[in-house]
mmCIF file of the N, C-alpha and C atoms, coordinates in Angstrom:
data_MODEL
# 
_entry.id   MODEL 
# 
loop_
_atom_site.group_PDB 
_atom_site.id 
_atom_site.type_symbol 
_atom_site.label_atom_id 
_atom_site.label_alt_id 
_atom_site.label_comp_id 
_atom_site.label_asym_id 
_atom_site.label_entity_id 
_atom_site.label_seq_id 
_atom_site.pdbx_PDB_ins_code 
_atom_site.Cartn_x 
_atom_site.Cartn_y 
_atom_site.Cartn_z 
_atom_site.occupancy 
_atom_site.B_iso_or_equiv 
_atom_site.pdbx_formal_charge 
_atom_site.auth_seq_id 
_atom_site.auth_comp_id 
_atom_site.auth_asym_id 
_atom_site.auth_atom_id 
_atom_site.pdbx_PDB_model_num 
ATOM 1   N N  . UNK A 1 1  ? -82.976 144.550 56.343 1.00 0.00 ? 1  UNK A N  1 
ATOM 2   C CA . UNK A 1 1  ? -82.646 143.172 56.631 1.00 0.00 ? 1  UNK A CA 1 
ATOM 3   C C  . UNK A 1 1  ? -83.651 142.274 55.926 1.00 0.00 ? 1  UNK A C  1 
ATOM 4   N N  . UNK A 1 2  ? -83.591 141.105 55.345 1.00 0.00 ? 2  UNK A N  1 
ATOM 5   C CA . UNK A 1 2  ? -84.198 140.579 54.265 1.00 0.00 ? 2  UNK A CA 1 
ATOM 6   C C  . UNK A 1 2  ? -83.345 138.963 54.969 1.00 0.00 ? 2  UNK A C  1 
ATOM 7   N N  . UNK A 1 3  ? -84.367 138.044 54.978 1.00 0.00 ? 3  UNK A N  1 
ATOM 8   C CA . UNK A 1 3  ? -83.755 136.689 54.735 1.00 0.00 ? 3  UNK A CA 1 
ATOM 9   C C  . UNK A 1 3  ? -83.948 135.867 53.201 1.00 0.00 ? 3  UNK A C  1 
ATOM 10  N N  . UNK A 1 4  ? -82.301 135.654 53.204 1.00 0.00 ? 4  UNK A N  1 
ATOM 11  C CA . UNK A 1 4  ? -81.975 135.030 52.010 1.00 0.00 ? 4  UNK A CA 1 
ATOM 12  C C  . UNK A 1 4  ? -82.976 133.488 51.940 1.00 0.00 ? 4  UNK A C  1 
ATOM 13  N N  . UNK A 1 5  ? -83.744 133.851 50.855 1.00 0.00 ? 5  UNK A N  1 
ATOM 14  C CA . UNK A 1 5  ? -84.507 132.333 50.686 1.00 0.00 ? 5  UNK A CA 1 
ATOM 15  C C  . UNK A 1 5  ? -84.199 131.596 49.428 1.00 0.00 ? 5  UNK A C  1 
ATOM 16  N N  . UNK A 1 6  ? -83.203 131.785 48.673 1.00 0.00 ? 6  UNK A N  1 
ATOM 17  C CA . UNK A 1 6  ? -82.042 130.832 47.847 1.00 0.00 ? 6  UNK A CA 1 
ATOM 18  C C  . UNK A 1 6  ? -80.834 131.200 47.844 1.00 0.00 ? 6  UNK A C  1 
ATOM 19  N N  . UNK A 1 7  ? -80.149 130.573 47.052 1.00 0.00 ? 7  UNK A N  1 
ATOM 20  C CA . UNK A 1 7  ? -79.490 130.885 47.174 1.00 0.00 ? 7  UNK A CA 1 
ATOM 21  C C  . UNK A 1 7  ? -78.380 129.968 45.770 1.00 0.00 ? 7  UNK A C  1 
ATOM 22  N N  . UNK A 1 8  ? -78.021 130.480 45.009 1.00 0.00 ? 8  UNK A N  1 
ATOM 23  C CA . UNK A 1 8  ? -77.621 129.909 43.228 1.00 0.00 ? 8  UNK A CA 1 
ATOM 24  C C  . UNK A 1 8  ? -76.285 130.824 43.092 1.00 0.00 ? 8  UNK A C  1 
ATOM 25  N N  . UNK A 1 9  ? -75.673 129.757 42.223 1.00 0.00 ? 9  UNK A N  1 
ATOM 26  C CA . UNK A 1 9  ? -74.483 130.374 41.306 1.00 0.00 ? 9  UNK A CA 1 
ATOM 27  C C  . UNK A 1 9  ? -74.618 131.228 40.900 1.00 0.00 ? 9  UNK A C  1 
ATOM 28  N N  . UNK A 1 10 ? -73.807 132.489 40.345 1.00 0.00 ? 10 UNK A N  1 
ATOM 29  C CA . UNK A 1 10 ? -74.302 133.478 39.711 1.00 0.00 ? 10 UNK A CA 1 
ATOM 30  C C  . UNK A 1 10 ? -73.322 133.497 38.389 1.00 0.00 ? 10 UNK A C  1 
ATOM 31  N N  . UNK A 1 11 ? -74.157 134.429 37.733 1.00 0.00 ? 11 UNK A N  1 
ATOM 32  C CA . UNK A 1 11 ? -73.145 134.718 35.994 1.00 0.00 ? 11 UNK A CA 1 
ATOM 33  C C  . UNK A 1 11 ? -71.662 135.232 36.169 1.00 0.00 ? 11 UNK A C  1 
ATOM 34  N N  . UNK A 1 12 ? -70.639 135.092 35.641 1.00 0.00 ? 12 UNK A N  1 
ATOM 35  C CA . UNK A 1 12 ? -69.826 136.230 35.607 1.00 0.00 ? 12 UNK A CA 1 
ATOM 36  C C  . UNK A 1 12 ? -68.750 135.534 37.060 1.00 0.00 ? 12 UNK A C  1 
ATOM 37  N N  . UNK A 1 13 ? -67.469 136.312 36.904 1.00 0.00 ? 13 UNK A N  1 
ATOM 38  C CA . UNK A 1 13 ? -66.660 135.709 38.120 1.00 0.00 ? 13 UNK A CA 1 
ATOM 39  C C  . UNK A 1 13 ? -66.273 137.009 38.995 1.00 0.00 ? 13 UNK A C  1 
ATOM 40  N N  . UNK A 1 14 ? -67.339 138.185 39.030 1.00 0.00 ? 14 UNK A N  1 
ATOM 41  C CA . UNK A 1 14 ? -67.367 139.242 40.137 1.00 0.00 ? 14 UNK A CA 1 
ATOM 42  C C  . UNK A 1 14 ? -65.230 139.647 40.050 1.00 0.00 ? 14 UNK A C  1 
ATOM 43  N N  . UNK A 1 15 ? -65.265 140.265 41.128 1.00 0.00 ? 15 UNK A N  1 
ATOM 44  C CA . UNK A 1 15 ? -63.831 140.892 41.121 1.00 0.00 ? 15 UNK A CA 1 
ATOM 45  C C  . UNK A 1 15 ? -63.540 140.913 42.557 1.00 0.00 ? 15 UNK A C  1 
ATOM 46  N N  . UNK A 1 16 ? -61.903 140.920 42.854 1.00 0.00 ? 16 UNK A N  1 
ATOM 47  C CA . UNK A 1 16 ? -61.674 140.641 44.389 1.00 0.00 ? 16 UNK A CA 1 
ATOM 48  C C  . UNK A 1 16 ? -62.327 141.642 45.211 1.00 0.00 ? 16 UNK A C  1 
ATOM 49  N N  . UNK A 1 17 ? -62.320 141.700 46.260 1.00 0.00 ? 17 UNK A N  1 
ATOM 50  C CA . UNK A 1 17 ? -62.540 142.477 47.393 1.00 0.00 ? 17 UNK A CA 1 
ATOM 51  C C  . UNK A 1 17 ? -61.592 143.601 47.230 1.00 0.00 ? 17 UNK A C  1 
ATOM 52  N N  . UNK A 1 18 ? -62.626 144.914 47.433 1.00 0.00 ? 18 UNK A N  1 
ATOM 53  C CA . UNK A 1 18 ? -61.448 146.078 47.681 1.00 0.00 ? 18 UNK A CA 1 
ATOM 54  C C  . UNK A 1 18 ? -61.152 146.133 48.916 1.00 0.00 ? 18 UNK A C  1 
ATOM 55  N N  . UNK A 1 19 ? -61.786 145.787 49.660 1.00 0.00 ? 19 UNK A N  1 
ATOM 56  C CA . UNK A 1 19 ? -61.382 146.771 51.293 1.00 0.00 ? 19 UNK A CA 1 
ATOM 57  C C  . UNK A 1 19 ? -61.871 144.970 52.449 1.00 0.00 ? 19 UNK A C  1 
ATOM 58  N N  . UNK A 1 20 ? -61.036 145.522 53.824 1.00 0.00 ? 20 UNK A N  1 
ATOM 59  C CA . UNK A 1 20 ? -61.649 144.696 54.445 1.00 0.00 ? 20 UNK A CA 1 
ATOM 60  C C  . UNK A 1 20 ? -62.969 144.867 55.406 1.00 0.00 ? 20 UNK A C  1 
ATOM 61  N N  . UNK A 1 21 ? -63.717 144.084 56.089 1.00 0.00 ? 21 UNK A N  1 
ATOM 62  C CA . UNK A 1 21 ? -64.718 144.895 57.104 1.00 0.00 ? 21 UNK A CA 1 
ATOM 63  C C  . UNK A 1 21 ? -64.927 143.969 58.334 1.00 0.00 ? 21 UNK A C  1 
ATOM 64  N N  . UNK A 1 22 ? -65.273 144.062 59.729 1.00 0.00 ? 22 UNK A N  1 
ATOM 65  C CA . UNK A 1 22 ? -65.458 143.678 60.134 1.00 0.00 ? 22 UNK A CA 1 
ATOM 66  C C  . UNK A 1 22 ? -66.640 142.686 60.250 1.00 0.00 ? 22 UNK A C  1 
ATOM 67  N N  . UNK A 1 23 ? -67.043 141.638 60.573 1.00 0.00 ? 23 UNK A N  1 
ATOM 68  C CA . UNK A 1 23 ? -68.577 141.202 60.909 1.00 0.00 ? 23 UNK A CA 1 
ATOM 69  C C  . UNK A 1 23 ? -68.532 140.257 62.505 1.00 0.00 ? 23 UNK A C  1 
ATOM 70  N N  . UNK A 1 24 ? -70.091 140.324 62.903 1.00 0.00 ? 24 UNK A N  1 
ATOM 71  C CA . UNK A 1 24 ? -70.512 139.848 63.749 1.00 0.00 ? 24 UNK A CA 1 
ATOM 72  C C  . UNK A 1 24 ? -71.588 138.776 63.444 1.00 0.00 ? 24 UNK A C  1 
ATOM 73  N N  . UNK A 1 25 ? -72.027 138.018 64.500 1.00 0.00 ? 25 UNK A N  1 
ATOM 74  C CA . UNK A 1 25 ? -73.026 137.119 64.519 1.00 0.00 ? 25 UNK A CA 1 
ATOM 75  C C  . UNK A 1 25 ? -73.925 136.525 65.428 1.00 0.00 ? 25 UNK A C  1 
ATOM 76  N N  . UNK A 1 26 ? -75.316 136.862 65.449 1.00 0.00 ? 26 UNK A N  1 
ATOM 77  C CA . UNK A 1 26 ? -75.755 136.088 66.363 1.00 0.00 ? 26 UNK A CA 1 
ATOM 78  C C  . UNK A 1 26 ? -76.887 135.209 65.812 1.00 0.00 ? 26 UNK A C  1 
ATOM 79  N N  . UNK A 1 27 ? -77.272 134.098 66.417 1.00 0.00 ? 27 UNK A N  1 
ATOM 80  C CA . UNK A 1 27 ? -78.725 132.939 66.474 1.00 0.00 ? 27 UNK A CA 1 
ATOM 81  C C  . UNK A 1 27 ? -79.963 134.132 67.269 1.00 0.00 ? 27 UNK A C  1 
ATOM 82  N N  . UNK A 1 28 ? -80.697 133.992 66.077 1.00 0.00 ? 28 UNK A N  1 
ATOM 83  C CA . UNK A 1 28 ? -81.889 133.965 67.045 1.00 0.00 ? 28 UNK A CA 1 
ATOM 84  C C  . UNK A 1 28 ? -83.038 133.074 66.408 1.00 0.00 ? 28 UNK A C  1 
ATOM 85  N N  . UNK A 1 29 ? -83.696 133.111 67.670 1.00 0.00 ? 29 UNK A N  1 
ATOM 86  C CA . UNK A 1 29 ? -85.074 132.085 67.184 1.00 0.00 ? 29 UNK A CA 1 
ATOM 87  C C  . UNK A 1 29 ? -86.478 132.758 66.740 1.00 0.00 ? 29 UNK A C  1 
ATOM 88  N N  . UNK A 1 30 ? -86.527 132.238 65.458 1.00 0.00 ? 30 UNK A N  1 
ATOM 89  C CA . UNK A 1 30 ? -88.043 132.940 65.119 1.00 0.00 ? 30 UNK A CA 1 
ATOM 90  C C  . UNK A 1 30 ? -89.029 131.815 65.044 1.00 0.00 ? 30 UNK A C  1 
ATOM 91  N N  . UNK A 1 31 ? -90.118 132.215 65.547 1.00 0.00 ? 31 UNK A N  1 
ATOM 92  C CA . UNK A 1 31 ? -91.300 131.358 65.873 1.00 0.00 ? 31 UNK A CA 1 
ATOM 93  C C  . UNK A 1 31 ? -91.524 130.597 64.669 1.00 0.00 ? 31 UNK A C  1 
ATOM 94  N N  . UNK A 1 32 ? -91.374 131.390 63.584 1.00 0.00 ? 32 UNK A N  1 
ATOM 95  C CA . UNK A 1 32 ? -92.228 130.579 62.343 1.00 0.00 ? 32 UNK A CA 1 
ATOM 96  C C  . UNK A 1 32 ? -90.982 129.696 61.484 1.00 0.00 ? 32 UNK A C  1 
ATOM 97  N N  . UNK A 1 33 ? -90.361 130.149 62.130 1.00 0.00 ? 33 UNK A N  1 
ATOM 98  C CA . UNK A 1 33 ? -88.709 129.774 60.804 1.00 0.00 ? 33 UNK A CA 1 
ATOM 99  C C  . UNK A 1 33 ? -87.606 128.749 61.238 1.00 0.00 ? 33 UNK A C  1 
ATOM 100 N N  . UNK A 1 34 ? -87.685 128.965 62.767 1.00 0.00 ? 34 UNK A N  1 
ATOM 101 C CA . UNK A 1 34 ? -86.959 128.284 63.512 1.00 0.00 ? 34 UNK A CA 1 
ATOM 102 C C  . UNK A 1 34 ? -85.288 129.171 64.076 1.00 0.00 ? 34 UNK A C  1 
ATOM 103 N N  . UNK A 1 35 ? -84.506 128.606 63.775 1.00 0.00 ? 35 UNK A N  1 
ATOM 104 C CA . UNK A 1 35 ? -83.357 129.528 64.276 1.00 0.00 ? 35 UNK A CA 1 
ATOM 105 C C  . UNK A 1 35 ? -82.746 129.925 63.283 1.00 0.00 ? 35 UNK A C  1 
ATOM 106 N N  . UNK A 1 36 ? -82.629 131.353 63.473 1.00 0.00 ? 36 UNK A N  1 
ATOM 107 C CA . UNK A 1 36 ? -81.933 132.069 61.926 1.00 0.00 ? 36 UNK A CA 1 
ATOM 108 C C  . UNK A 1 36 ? -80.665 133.011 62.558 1.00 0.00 ? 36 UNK A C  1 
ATOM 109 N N  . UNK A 1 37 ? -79.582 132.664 61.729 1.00 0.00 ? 37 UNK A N  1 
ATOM 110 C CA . UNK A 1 37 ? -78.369 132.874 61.488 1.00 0.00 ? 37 UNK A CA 1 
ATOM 111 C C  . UNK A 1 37 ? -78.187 134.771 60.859 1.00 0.00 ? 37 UNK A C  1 
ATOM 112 N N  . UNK A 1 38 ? -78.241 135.448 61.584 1.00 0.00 ? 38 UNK A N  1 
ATOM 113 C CA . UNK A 1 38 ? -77.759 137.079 61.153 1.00 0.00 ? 38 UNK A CA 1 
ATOM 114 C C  . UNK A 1 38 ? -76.343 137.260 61.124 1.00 0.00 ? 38 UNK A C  1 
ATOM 115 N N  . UNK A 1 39 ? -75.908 137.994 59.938 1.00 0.00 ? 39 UNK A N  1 
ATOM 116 C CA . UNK A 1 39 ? -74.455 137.945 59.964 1.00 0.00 ? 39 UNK A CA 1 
ATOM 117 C C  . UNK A 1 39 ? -74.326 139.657 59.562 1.00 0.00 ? 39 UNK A C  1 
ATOM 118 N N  . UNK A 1 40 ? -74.259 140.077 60.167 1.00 0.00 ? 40 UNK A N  1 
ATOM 119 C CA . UNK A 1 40 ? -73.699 141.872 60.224 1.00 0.00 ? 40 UNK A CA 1 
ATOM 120 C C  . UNK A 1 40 ? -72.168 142.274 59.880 1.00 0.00 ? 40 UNK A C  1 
ATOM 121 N N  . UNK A 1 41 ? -71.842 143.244 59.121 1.00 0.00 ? 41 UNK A N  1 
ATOM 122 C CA . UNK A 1 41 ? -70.803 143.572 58.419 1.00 0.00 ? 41 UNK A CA 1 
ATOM 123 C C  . UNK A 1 41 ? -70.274 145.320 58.919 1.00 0.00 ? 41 UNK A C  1 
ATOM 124 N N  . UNK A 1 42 ? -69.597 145.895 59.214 1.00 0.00 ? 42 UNK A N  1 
ATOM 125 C CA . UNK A 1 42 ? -69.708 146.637 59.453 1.00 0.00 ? 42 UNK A CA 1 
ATOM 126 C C  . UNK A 1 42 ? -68.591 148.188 58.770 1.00 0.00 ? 42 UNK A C  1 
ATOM 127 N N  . UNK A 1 43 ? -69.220 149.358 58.078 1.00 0.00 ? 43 UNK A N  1 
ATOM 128 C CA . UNK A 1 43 ? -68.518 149.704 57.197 1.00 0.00 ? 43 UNK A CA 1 
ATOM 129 C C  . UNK A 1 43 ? -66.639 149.966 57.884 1.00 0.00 ? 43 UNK A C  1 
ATOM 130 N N  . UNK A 1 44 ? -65.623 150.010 56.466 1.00 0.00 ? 44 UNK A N  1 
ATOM 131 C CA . UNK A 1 44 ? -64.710 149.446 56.322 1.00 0.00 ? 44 UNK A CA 1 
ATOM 132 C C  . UNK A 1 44 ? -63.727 150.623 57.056 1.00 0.00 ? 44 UNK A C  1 
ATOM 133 N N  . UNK A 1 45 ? -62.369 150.748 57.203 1.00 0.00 ? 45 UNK A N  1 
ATOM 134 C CA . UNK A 1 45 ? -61.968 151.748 57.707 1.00 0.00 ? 45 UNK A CA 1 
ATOM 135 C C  . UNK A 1 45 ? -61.824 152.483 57.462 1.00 0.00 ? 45 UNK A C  1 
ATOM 136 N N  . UNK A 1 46 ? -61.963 153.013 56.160 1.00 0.00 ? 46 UNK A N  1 
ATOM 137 C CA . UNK A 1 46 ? -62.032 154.593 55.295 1.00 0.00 ? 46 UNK A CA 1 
ATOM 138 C C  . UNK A 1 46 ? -63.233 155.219 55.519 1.00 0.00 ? 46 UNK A C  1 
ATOM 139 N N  . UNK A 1 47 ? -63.896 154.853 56.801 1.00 0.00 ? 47 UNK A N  1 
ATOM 140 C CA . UNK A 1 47 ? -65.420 155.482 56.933 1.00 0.00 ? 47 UNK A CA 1 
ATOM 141 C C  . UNK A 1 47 ? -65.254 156.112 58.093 1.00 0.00 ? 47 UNK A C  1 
ATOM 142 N N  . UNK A 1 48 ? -65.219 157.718 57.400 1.00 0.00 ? 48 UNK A N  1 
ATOM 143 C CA . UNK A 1 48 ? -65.043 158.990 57.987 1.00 0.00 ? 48 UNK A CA 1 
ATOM 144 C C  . UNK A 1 48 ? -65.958 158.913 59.474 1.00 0.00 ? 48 UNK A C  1 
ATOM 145 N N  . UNK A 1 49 ? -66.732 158.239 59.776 1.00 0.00 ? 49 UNK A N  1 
ATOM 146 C CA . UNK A 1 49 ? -68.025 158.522 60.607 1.00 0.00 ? 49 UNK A CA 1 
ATOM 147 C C  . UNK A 1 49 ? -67.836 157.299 62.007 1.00 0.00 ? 49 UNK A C  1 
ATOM 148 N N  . UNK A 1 50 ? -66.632 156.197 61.212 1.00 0.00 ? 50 UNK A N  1 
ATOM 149 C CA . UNK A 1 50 ? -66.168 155.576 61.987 1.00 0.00 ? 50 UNK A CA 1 
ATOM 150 C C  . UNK A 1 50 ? -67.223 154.408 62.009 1.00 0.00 ? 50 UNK A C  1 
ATOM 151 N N  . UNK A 1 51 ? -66.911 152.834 62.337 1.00 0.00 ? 51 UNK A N  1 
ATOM 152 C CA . UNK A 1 51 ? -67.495 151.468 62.167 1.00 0.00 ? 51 UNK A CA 1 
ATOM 153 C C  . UNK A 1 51 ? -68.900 151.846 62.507 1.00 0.00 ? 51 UNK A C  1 
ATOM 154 N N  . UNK A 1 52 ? -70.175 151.543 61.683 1.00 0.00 ? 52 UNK A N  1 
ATOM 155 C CA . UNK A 1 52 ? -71.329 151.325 62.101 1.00 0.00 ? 52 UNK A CA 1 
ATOM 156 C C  . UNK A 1 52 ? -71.920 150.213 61.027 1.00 0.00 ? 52 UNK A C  1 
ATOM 157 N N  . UNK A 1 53 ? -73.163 149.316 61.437 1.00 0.00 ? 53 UNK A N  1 
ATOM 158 C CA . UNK A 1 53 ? -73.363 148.135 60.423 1.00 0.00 ? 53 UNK A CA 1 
ATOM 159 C C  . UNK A 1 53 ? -73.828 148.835 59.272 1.00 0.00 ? 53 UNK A C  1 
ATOM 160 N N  . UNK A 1 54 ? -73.401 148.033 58.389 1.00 0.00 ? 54 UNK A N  1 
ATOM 161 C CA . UNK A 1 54 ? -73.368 148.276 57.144 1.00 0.00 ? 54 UNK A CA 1 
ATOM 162 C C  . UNK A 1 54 ? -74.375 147.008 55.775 1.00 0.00 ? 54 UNK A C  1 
ATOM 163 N N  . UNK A 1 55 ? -74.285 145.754 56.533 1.00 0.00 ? 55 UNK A N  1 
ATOM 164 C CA . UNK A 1 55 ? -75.488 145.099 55.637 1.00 0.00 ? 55 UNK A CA 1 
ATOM 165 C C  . UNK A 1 55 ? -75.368 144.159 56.824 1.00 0.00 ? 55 UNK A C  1 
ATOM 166 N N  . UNK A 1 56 ? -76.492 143.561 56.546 1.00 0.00 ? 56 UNK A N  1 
ATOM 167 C CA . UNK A 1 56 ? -77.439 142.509 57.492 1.00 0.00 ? 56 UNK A CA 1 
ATOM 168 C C  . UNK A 1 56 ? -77.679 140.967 56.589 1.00 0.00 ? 56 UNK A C  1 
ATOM 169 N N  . UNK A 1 57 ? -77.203 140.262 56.469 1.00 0.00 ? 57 UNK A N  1 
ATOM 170 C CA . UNK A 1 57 ? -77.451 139.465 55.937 1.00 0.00 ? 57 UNK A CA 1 
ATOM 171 C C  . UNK A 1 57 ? -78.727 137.606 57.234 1.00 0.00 ? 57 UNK A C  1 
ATOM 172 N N  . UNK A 1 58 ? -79.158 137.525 56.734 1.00 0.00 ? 58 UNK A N  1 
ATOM 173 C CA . UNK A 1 58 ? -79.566 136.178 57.703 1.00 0.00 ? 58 UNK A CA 1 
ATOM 174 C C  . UNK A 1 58 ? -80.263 135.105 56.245 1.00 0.00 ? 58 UNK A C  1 
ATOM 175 N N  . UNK A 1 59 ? -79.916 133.778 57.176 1.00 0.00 ? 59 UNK A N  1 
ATOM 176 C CA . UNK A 1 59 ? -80.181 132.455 57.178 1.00 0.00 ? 59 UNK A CA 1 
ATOM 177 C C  . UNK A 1 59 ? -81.076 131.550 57.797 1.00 0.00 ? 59 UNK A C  1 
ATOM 178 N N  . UNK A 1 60 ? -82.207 131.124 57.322 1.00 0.00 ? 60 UNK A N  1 
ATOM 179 C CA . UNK A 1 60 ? -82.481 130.230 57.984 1.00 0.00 ? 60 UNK A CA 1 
ATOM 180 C C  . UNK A 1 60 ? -81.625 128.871 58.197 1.00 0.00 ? 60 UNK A C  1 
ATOM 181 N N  . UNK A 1 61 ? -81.909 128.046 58.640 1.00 0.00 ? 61 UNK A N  1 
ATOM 182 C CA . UNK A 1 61 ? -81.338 126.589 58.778 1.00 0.00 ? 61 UNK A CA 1 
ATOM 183 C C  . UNK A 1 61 ? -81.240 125.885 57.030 1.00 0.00 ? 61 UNK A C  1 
ATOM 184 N N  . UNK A 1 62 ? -82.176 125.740 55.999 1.00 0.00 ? 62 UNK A N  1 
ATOM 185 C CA . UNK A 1 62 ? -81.655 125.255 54.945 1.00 0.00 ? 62 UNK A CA 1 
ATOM 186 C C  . UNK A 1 62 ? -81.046 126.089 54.055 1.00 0.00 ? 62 UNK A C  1 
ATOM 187 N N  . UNK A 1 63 ? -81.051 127.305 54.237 1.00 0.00 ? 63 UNK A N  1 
ATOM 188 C CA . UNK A 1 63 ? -80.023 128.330 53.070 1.00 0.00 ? 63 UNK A CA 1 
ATOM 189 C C  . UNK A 1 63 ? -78.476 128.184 54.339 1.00 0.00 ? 63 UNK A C  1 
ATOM 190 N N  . UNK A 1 64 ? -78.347 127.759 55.389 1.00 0.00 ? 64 UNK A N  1 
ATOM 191 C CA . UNK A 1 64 ? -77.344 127.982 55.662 1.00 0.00 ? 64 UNK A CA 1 
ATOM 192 C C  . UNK A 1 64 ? -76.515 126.570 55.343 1.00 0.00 ? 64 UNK A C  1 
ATOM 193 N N  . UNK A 1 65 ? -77.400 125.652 55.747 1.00 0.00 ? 65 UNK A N  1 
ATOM 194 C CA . UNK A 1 65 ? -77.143 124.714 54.925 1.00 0.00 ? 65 UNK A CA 1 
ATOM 195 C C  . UNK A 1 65 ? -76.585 123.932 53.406 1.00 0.00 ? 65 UNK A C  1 
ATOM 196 N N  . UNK A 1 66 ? -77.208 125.202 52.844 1.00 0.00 ? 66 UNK A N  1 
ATOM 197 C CA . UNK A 1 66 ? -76.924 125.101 50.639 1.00 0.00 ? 66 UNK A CA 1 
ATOM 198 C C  . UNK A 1 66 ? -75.834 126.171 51.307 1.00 0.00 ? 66 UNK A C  1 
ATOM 199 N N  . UNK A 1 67 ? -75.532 127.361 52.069 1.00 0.00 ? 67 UNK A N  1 
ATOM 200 C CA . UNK A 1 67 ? -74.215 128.039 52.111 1.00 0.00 ? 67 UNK A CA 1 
ATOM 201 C C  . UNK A 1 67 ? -72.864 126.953 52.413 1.00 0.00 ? 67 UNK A C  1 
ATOM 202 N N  . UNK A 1 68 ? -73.162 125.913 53.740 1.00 0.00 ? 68 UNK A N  1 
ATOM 203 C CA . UNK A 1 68 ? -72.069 125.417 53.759 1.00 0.00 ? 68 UNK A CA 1 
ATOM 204 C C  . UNK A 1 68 ? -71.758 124.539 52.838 1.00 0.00 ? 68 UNK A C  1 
ATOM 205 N N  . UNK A 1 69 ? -72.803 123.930 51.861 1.00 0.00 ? 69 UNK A N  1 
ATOM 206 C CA . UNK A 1 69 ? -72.552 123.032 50.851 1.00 0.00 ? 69 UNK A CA 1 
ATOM 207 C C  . UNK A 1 69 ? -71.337 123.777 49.963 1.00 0.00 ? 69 UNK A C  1 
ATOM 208 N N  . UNK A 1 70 ? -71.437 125.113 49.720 1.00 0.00 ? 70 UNK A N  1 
ATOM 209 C CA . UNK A 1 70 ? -70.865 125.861 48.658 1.00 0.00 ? 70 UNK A CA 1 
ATOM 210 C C  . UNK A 1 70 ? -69.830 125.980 48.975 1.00 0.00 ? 70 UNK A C  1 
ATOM 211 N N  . UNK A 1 71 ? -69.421 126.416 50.407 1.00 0.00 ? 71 UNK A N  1 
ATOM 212 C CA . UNK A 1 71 ? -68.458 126.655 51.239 1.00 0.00 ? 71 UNK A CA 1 
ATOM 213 C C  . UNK A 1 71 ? -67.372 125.575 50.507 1.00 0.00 ? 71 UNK A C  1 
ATOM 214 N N  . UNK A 1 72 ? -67.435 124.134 51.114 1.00 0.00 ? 72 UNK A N  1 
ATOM 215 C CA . UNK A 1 72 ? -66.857 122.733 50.957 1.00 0.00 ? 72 UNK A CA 1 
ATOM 216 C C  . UNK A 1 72 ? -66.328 122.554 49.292 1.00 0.00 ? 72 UNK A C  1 
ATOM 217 N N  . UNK A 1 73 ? -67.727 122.858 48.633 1.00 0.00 ? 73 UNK A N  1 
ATOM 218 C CA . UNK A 1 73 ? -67.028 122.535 47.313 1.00 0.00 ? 73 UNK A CA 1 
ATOM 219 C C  . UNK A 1 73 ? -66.708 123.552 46.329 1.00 0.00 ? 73 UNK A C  1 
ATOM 220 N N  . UNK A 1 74 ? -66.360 124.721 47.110 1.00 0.00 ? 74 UNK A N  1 
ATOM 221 C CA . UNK A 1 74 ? -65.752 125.886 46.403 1.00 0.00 ? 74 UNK A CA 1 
ATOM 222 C C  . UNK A 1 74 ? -64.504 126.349 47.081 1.00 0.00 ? 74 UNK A C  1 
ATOM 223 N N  . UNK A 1 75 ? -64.646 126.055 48.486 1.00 0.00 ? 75 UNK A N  1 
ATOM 224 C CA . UNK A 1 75 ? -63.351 127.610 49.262 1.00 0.00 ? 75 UNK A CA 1 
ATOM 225 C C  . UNK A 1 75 ? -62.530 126.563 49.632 1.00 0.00 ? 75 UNK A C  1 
ATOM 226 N N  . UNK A 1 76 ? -62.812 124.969 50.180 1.00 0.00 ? 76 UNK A N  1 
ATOM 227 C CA . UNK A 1 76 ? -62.275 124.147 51.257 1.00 0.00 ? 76 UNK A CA 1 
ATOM 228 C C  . UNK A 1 76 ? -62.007 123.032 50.563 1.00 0.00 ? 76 UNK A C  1 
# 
């Protein structure tokens, strides 16, 4: 688990999604950071071993912030 501390356009236009996956989310509060945003993914249904998390992503308050910016003027 690693918090994302930018967050930029990247090269190249990547390729669709193969598979779907579940995710979850919770707030928690860290002393030094303030409240950070974890977003858990969990592997997809072709996983023999059956749903367990699979990447961890978190946010503080201004990368979630530059996320919803991207959100608006890309998806919405």
């Amino acid at each position: 688990m690693a918090l994302i501390r930018s967050l930029e356009r990247g090269k190249g236009g990547g390729r669709p999604p193969q598979s779907e996956v579940d995710g979850t989310y919770v707030v928690v509060d860290d002393p030094d950071r303030g409240k950070i945003l974890k977003i858990t993914t969990y592997g997809s249904d072709m996983r023999k071993s059956g749903p367990k998390p699979s990447q961890v992503i978190e946010l503080d308050a201004e990368t979630a912030q530059k996320l919803v910016e991207i959100i608006r003027r890309d998806l919405i």
